[in-house]
MIROMAR-609717 format. One line per field, with one value per residue (C-alpha): residue number from 1; residue in one letter; chain; x, y, z. Coordinates in Angstrom, 1 decimal. Layout:
<rs>
seq = c(NUM ...)
type = c(a ...)
mol = c(A ...)
u = c(X ...)
v = c(Y ...)
w = c(Z ...)
</rs>
This chain:
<rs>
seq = c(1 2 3 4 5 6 7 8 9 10 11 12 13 14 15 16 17 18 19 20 21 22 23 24 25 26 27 28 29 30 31 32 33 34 35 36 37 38 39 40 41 42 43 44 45 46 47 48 49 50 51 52 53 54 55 56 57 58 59 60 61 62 63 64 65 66 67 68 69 70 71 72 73 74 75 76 77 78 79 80 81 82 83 84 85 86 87 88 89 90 91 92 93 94 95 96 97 98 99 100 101 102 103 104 105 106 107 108 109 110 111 112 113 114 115 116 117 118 119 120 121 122 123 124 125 126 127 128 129 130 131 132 133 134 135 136 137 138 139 140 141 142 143 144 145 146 147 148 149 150 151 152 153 154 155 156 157 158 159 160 161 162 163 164 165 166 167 168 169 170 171 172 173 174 175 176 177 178 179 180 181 182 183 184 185 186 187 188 189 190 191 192 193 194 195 196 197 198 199 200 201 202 203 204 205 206 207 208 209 210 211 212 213 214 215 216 217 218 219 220 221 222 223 224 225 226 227 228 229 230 231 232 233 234 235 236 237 238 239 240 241 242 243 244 245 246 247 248 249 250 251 252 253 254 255 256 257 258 259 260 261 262 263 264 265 266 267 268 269 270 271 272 273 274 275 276 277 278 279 280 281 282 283 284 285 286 287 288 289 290 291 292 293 294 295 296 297 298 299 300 301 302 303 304 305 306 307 308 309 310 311 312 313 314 315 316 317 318 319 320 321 322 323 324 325 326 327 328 329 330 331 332 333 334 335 336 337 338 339 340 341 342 343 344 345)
type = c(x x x x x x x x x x x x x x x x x x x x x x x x x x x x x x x x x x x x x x x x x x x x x x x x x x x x x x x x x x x x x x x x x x x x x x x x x x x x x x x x x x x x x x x x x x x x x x x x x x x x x x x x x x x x x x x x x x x x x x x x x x x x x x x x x x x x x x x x x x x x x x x x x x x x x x x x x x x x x x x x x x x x x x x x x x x x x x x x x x x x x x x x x x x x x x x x x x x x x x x x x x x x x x x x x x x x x x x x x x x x x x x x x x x x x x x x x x x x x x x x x x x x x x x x x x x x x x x x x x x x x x x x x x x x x x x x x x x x x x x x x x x x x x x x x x x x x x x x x x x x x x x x x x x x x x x x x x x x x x x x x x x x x x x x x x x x x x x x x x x x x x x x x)
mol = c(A A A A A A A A A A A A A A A A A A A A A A A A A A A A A A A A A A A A A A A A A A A A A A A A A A A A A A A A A A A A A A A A A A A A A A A A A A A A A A A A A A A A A A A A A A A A A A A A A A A A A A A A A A A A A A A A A A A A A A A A A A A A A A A A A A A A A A A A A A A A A A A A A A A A A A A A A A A A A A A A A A A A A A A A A A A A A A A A A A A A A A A A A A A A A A A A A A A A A A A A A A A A A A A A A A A A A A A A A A A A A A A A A A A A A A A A A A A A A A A A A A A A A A A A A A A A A A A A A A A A A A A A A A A A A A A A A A A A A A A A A A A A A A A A A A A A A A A A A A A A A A A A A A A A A A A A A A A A A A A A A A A A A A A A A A A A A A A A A A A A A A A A A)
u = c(21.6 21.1 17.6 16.4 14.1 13.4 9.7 11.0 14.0 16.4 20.0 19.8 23.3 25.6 28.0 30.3 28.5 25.3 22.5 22.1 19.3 19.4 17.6 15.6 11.3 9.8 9.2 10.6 13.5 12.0 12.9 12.4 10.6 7.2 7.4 4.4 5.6 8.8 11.7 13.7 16.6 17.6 20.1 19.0 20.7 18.8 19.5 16.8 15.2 14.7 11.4 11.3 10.4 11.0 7.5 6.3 4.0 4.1 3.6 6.5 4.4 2.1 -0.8 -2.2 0.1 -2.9 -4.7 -2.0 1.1 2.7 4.8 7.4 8.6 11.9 11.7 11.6 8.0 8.9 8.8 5.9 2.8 4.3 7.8 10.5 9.1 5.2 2.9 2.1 -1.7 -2.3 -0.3 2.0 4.8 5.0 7.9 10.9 14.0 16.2 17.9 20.8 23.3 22.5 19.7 18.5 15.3 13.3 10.3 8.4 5.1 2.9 -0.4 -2.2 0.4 3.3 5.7 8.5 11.8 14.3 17.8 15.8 13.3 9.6 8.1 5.2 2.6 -0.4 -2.9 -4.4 -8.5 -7.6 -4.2 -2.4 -0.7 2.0 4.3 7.5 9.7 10.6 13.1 11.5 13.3 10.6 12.9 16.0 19.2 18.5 21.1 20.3 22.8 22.7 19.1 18.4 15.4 13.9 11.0 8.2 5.6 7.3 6.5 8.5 8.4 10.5 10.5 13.9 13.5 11.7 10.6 7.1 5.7 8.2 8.1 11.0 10.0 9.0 11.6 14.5 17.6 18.8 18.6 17.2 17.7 17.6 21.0 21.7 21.7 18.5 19.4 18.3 21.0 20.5 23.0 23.7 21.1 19.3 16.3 13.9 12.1 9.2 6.8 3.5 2.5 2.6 3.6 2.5 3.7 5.9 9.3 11.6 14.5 16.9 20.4 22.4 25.5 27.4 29.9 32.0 33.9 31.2 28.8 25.6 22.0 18.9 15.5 12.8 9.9 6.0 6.9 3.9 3.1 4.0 6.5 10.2 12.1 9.0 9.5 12.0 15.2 17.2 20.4 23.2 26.6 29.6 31.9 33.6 35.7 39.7 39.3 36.5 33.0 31.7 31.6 30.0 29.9 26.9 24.9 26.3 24.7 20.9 20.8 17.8 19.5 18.7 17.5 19.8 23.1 24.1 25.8 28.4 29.1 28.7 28.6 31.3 31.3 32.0 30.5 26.6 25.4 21.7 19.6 16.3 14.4 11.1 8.8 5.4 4.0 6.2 8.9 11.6 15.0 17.6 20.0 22.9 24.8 22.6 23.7 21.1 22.2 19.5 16.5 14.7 11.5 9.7 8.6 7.4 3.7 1.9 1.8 1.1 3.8 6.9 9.1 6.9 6.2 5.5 3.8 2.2 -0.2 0.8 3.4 5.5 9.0 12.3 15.2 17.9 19.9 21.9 24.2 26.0 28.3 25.5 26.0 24.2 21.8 19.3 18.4 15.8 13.5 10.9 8.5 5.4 2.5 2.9 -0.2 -2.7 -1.8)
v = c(12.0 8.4 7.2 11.1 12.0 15.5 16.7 19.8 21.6 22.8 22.5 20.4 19.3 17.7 20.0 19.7 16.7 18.5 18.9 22.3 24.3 27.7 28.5 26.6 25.6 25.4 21.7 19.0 16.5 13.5 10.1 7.6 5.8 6.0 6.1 5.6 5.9 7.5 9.7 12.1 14.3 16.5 19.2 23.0 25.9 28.5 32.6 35.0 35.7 31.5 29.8 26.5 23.4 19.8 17.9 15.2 11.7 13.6 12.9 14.2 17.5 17.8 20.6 21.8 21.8 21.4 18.6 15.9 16.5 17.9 21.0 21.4 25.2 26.9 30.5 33.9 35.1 38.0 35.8 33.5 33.4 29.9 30.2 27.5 24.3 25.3 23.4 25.2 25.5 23.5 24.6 27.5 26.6 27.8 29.6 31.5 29.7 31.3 28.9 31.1 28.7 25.2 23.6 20.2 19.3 16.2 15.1 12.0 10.9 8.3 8.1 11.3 12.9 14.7 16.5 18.7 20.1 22.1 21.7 19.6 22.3 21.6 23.9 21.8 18.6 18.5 15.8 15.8 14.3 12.6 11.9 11.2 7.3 7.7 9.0 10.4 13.1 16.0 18.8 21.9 24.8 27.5 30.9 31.4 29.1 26.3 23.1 20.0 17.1 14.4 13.3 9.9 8.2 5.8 3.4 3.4 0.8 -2.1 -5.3 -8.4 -11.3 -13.8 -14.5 -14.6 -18.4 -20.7 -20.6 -20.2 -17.9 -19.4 -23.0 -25.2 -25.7 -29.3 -29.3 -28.1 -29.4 -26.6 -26.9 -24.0 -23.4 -20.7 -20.0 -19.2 -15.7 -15.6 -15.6 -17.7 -19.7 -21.5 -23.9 -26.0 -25.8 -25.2 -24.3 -21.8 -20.9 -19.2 -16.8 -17.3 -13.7 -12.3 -8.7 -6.5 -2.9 -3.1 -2.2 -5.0 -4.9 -7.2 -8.1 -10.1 -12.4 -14.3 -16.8 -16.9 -16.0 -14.4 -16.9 -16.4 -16.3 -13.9 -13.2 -13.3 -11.0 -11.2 -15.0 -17.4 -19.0 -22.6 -22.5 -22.8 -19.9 -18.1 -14.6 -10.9 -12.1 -9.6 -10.6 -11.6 -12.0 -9.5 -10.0 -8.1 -7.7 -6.4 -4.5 -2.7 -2.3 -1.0 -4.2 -6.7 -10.5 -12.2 -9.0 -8.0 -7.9 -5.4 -5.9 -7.6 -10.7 -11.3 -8.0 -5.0 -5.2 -3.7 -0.2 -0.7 -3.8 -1.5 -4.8 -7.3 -10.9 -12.0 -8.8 -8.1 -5.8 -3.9 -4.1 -2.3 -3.4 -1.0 -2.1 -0.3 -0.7 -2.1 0.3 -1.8 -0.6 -1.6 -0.6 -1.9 -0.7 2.6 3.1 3.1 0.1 -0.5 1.1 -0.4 -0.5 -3.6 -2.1 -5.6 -6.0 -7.4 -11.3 -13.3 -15.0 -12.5 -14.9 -13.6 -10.3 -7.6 -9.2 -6.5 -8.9 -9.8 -12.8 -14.5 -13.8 -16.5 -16.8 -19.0 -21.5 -21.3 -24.4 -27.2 -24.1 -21.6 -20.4 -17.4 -15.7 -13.0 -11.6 -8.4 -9.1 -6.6 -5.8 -4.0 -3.0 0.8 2.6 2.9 6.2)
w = c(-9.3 -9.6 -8.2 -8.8 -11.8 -13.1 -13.6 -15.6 -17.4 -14.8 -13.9 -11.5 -11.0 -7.7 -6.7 -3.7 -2.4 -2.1 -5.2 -6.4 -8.5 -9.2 -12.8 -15.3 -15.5 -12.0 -11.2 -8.7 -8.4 -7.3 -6.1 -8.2 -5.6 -3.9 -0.2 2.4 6.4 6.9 8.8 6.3 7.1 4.8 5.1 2.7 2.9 0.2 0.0 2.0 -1.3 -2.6 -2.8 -2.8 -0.7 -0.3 -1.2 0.1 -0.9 -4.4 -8.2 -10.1 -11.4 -8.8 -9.3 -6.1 -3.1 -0.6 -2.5 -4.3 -1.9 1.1 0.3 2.9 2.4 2.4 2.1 4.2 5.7 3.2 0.7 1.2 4.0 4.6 5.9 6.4 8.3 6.7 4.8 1.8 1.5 4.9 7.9 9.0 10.7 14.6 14.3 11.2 11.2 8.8 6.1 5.0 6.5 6.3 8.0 8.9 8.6 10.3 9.2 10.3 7.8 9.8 7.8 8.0 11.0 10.3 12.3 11.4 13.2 12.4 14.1 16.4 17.2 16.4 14.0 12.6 13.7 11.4 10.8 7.3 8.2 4.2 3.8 0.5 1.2 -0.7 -3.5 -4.3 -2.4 -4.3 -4.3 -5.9 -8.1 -8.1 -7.8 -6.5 -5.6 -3.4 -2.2 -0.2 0.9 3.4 2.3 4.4 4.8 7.5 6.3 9.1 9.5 9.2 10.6 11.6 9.2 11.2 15.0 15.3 17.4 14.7 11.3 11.3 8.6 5.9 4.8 2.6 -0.8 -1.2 -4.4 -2.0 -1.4 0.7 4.3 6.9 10.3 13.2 14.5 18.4 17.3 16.5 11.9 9.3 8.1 4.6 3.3 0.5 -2.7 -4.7 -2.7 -1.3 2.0 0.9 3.1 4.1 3.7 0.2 -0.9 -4.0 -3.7 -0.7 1.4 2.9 5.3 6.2 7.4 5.3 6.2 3.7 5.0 2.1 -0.8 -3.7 -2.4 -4.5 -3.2 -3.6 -2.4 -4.5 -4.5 -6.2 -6.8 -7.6 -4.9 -4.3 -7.5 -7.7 -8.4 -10.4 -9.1 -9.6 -7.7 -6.3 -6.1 -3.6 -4.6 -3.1 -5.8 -8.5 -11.2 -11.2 -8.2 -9.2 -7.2 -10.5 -12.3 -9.8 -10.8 -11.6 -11.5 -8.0 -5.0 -4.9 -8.9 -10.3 -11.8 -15.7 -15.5 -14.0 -13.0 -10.0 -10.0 -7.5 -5.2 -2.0 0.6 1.5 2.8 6.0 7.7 7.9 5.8 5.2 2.0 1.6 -1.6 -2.9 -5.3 -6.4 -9.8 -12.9 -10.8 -8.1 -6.6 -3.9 -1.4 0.2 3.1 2.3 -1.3 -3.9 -6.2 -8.9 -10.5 -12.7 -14.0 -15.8 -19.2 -20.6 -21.2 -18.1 -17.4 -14.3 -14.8 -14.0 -16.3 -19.6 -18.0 -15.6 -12.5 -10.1 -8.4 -4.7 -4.5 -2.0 -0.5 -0.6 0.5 -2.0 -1.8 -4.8 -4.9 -2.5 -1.4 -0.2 3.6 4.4 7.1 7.1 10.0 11.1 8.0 8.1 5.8 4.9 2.3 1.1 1.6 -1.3 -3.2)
</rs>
């Protein structure tokens, strides 16, 4: 249940590769992580007489369904007025699909619009006139057994941050010794170090994506994130580095790629060099977390007090992006960096 939190006492537990609740105080599992624009999938499978529901742009104990989240229900019209693929409080669904067997649901969150399938079948587009901008996703135990697997996300709303021909947006730290260039393909490529190509555009509570190649044995680089603007190295690093220990993708080397160097190790080395591979990094609040290849690697929150400078403290005011170069060896690209602001709450 890494990257999950409870809001309550139940026995929430992973069985069988999918998470299972069947008795304990009503409440949600949530992510860790708010979440503004989105896709989700998300397989249930839940017993004619279950209530529950997978919530949406939540707070861990939310209090009214139809004010301070979006309740998306599992259970029988026997069992509640708002059946599978419903919005609890807000919308009925257009049609029953059971959920005795497992089910897949789709649900795409775009400001105040959502729509909801079913095993690809629309059951649900509603526009909330007010919408919530963000929050957590929650799986609910309210009464009965209930499983979910294969729970993916999709950030929406992204926006380029790098035109793929030139650099403009970014610019080389005047202290630099690292040297930055477009490839043919259409990456940054950095080499040699140390150094930084910082962003023009600065980011507080946001989601970046990018592609990541390192050319290299463990070659070790980051990005940087709420940095002060115009100084060297002054910002969260999340790091880059593919290596580990004895075999092991459990103990990464020199805090393993998606971990938040001097801070949190990574969890698992989940990337490899000489292949591209994705990372997504989150941060809202004192609260930050990355994923490579798709696996959630870190999740940490910043409990020191706050400081505008993020080497004393927790920094939450907006700040630059960068791309390292570490040393003489560096030789790494990014490409399809995307980024975005999440919603105020």
């Amino acid at each position: 249940l890494y990257g999950w939190e409870p809001g309550s006492k139940a026995d929430w537990a992973v069985v069988d590769g999918a998470i299972r609740v069947s008795q304990g105080e009503k409440g949600l599992l949530c992510t860790t992580c708010d979440w503004s624009d989105y896709e989700l999938r998300c397989d249930f499978r839940a017993p004619a007489a279950t209530n529950s529901g997978i919530f949406l742009r939540t707070p861990i104990v939310p209090t009214d369904p139809a004010k301070d989240c979006y309740e998306l229900n599992i259970a029988a019209p026997e069992v509640s007025p708002f059946s599978n693929g419903g919005f609890v409080g807000r919308q009925k669904a257009t049609e029953y699909v059971p959920a005795t067997d497992w089910r897949t649901y789709e649900v795409s969150a775009v400001g105040g619009h959502f729509t909801v399938k079913i095993d690809g079948r629309p059951v649900l587009d509603y526009t909330d006139p007010a919408p919530l901008g963000r929050g957590r996703i929650g799986l609910q135990l309210n009464s009965g057994l209930v499983e979910f697997r294969n729970v993916k996300l999709r950030p929406l709303g992204l926006t380029s941050l790098f035109n793929g021909r030139d650099l403009t947006g970014w610019r080389n730290h005047p202290e630099s010794k690292s040297t930055y260039t477009v490839t043919p393909e259409g990456a940054i490529n950095v080499r040699n170090g140390r150094g930084l190509l910082e962003s023009e555009a600065r980011f507080g509570d946001f989601v970046l994506q990018t592609e990541v190649f390192s050319n290299g044995k463990h070659l070790n680089s980051g990005i940087f994130f709420r940095s002060i603007p115009g100084e060297f190295t002054n910002g969260y690093e999340c790091q880059i580095q593919n290596g580990f220990k004895d075999g092991d993708r459990t103990q990464p080397i020199d805090c393993g790629t998606g971990g938040f160097y001097r801070r949190q190790n990574a969890r698992k080395v989940s990337a490899d060099d000489f292949t591209w591979f994705p990372l997504t990094l989150v941060a809202h609040g004192a609260h930050m977390a990355a994923w490579v290849n798709g696996v959630q690697v870190s999740d940490w929150t910043d409990i020191r007090p706050a400081d505008p400078n993020p080497r004393k403290g927790l920094r939450t005011e907006a700040g630059t992006l960068s791309l390292q170069g570490h040393d003489p060896t560096t030789d790494l690209s990014f490409r399809n960096l995307r980024g975005g602001e999440m919603n105020p709450r």
